[in-house]
PyMOL commands that place a pseudoatom at each C-alpha (Angstrom):
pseudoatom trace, name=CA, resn=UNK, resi=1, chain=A, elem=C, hetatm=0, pos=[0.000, 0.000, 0.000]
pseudoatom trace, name=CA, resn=UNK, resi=2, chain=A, elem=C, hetatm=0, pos=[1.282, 3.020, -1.070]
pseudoatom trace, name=CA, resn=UNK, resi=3, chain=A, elem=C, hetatm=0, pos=[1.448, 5.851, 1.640]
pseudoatom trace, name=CA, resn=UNK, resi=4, chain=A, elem=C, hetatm=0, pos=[0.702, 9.679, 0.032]
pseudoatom trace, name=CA, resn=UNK, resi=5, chain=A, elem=C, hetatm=0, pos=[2.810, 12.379, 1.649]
pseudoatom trace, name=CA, resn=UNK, resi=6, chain=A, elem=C, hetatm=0, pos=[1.542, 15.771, 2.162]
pseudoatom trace, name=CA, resn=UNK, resi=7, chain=A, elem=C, hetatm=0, pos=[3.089, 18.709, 0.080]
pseudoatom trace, name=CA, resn=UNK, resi=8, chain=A, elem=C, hetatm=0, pos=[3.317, 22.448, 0.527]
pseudoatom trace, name=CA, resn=UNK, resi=9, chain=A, elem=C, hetatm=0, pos=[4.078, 24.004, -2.688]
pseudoatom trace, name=CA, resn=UNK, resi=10, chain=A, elem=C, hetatm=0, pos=[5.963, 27.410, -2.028]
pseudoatom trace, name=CA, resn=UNK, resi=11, chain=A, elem=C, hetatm=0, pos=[6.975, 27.629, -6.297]
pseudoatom trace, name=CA, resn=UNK, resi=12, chain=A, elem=C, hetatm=0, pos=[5.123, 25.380, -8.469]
pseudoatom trace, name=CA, resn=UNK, resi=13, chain=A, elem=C, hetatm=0, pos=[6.306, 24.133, -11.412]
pseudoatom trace, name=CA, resn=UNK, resi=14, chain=A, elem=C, hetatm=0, pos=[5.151, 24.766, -14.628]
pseudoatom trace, name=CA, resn=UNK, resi=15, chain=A, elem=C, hetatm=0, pos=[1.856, 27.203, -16.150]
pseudoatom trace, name=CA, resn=UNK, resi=16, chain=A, elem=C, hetatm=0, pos=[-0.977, 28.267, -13.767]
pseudoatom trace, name=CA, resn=UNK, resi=17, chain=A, elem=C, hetatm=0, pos=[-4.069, 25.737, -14.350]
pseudoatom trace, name=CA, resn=UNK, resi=18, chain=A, elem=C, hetatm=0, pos=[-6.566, 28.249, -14.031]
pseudoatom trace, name=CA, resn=UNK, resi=19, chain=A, elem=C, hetatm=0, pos=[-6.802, 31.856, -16.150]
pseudoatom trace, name=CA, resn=UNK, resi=20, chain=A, elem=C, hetatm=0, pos=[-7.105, 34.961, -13.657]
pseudoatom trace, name=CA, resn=UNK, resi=21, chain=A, elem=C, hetatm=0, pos=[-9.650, 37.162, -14.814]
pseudoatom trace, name=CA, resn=UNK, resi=22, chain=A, elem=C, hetatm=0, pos=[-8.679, 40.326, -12.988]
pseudoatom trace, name=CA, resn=UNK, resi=23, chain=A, elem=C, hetatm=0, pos=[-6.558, 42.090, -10.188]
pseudoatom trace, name=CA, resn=UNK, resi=24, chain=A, elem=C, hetatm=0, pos=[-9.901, 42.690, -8.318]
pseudoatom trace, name=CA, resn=UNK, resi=25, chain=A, elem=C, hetatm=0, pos=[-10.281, 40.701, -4.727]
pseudoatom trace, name=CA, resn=UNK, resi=26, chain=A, elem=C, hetatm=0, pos=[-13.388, 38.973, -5.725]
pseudoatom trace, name=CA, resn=UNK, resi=27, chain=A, elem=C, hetatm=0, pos=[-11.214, 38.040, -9.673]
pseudoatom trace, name=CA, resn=UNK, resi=28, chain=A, elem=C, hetatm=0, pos=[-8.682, 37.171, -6.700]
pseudoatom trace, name=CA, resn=UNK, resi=29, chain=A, elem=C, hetatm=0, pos=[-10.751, 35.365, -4.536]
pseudoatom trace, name=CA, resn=UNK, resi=30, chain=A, elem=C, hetatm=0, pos=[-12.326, 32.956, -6.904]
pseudoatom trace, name=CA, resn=UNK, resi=31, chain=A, elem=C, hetatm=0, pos=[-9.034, 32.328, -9.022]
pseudoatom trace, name=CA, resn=UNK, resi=32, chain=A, elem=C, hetatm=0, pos=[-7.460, 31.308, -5.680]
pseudoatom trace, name=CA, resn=UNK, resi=33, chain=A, elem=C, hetatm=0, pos=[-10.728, 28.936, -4.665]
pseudoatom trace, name=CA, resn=UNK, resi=34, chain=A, elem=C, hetatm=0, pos=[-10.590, 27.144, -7.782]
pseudoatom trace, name=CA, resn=UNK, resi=35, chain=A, elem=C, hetatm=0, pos=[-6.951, 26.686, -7.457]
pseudoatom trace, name=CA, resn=UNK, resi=36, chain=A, elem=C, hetatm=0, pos=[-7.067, 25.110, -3.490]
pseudoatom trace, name=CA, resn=UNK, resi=37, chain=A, elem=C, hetatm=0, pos=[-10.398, 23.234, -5.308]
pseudoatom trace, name=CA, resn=UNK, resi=38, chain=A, elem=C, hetatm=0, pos=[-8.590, 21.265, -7.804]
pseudoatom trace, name=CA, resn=UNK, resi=39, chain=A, elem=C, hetatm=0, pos=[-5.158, 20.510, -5.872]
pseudoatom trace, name=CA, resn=UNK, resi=40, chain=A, elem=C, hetatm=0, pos=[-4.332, 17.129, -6.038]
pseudoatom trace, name=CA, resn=UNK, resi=41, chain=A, elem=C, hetatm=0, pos=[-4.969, 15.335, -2.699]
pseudoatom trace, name=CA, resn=UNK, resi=42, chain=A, elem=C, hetatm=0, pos=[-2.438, 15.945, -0.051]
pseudoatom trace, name=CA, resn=UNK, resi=43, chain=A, elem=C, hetatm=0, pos=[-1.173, 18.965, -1.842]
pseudoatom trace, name=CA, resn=UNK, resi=44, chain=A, elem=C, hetatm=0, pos=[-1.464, 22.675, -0.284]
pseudoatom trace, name=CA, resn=UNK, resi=45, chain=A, elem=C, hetatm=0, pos=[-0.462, 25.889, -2.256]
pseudoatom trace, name=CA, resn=UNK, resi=46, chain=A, elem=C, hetatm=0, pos=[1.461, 28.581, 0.064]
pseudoatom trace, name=CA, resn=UNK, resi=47, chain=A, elem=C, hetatm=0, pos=[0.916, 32.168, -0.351]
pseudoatom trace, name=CA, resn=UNK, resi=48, chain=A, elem=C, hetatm=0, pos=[3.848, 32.073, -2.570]
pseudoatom trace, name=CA, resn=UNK, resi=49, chain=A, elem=C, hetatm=0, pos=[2.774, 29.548, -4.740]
pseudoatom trace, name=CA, resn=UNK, resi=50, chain=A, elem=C, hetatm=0, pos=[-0.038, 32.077, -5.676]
pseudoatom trace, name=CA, resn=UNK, resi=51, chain=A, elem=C, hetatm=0, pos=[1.687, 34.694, -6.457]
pseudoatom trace, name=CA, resn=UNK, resi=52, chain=A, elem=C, hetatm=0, pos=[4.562, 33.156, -8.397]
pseudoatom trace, name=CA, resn=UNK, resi=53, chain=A, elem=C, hetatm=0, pos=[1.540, 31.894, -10.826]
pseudoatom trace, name=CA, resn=UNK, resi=54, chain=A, elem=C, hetatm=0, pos=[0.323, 35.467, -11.432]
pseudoatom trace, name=CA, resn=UNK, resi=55, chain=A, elem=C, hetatm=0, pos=[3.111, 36.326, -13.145]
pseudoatom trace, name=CA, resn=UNK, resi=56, chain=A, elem=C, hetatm=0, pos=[1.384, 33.368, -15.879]
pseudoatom trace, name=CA, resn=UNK, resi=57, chain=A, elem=C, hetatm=0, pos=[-1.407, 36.132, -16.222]
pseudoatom trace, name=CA, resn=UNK, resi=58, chain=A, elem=C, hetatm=0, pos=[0.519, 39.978, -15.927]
pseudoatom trace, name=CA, resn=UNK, resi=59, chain=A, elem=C, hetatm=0, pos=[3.940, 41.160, -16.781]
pseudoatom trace, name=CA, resn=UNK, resi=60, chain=A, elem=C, hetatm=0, pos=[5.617, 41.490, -13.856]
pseudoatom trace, name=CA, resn=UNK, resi=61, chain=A, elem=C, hetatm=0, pos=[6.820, 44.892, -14.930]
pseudoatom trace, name=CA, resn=UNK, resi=62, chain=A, elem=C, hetatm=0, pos=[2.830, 45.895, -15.855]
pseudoatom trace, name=CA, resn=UNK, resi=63, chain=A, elem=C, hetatm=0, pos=[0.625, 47.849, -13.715]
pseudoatom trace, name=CA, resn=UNK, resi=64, chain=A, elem=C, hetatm=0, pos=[-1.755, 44.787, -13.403]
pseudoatom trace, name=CA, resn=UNK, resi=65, chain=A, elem=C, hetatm=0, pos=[0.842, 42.796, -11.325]
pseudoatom trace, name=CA, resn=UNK, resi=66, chain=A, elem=C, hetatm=0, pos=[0.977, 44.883, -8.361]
pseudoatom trace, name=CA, resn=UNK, resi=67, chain=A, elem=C, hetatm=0, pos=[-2.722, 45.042, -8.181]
pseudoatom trace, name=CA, resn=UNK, resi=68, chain=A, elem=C, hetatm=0, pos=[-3.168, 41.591, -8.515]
pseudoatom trace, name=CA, resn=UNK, resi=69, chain=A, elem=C, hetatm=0, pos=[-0.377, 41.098, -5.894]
pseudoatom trace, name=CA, resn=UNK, resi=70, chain=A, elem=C, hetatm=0, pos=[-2.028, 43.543, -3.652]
pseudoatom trace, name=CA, resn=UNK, resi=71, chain=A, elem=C, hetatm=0, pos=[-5.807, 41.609, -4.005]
pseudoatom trace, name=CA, resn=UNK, resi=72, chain=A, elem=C, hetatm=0, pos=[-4.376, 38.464, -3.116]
pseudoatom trace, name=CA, resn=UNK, resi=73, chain=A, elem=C, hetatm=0, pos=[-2.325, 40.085, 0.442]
pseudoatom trace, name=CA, resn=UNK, resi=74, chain=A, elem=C, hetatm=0, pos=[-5.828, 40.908, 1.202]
pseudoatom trace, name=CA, resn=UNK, resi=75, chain=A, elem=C, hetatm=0, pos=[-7.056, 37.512, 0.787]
pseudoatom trace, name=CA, resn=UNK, resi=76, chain=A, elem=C, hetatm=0, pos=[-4.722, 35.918, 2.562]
pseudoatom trace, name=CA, resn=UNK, resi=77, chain=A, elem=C, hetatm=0, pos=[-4.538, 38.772, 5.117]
pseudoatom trace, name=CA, resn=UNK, resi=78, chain=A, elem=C, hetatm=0, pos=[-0.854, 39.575, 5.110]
pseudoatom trace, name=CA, resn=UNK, resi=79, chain=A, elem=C, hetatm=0, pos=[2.198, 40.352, 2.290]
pseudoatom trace, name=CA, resn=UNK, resi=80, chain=A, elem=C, hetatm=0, pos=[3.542, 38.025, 0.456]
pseudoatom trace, name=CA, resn=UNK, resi=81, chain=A, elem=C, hetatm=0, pos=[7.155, 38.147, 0.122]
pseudoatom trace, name=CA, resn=UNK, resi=82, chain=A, elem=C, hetatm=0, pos=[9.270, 35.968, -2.249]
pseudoatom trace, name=CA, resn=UNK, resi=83, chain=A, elem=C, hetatm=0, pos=[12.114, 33.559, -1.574]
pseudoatom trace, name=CA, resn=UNK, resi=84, chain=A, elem=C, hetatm=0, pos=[14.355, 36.232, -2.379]
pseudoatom trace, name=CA, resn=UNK, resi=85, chain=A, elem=C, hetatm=0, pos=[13.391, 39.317, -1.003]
pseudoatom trace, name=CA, resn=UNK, resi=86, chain=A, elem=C, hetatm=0, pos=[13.578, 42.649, -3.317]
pseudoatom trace, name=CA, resn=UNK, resi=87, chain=A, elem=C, hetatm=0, pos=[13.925, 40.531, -6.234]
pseudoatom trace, name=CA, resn=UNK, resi=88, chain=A, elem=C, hetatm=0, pos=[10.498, 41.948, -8.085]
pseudoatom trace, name=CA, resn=UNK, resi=89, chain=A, elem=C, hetatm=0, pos=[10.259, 45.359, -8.634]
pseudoatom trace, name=CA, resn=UNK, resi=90, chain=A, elem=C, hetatm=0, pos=[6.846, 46.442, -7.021]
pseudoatom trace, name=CA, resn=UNK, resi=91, chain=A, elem=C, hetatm=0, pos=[8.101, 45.897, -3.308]
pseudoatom trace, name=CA, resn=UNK, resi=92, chain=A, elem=C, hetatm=0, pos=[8.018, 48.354, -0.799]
pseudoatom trace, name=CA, resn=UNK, resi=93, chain=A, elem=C, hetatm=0, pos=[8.547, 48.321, 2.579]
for i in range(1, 93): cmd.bond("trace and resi %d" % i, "trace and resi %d" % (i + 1))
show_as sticks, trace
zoom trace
């Protein structure tokens, strides 16, 4: 019998499997939803993991990346700061 182990993905690999439709909180809220929804079993998506796959959907450099950004901080209720720290240009202390 084969025994799965629980993951927390901080960077997933590969394209986003879901289209966000907008840097709105509810676009945000229901991207994120469907996301957690469709996880395989076992698996759950950090903060990170979210954010990384918006860059899939806006430039990074765009003024739709920071406002998606900023939508999902509220989500989850707190920033959301990369493995390496500084390493985007939209963040501010």
């Amino acid at each position: 019998m084969r025994t799965q182990i629980p993951s927390r993905i901080a960077i997933p690999s590969g394209y986003c499997p879901q289209q966000l439709d907008g840097t709105d909180i509810e676009s945000v809220t229901r991207w994120v939803k469907k996301l957690k929804d469709q996880a395989p079993a076992g698996t759950e998506y950090m903060p990170t993991a979210f954010r990384y796959w918006v860059r899939h959907t806006y430039d990074i450099n765009g003024p739709e990346y920071p406002q998606a950004v900023k939508s999902l901080e509220e989500f989850f209720g707190h920033k959301i700061v990369m493995l390496v720290e500084g390493s985007e240009p939209d963040q501010e202390e």
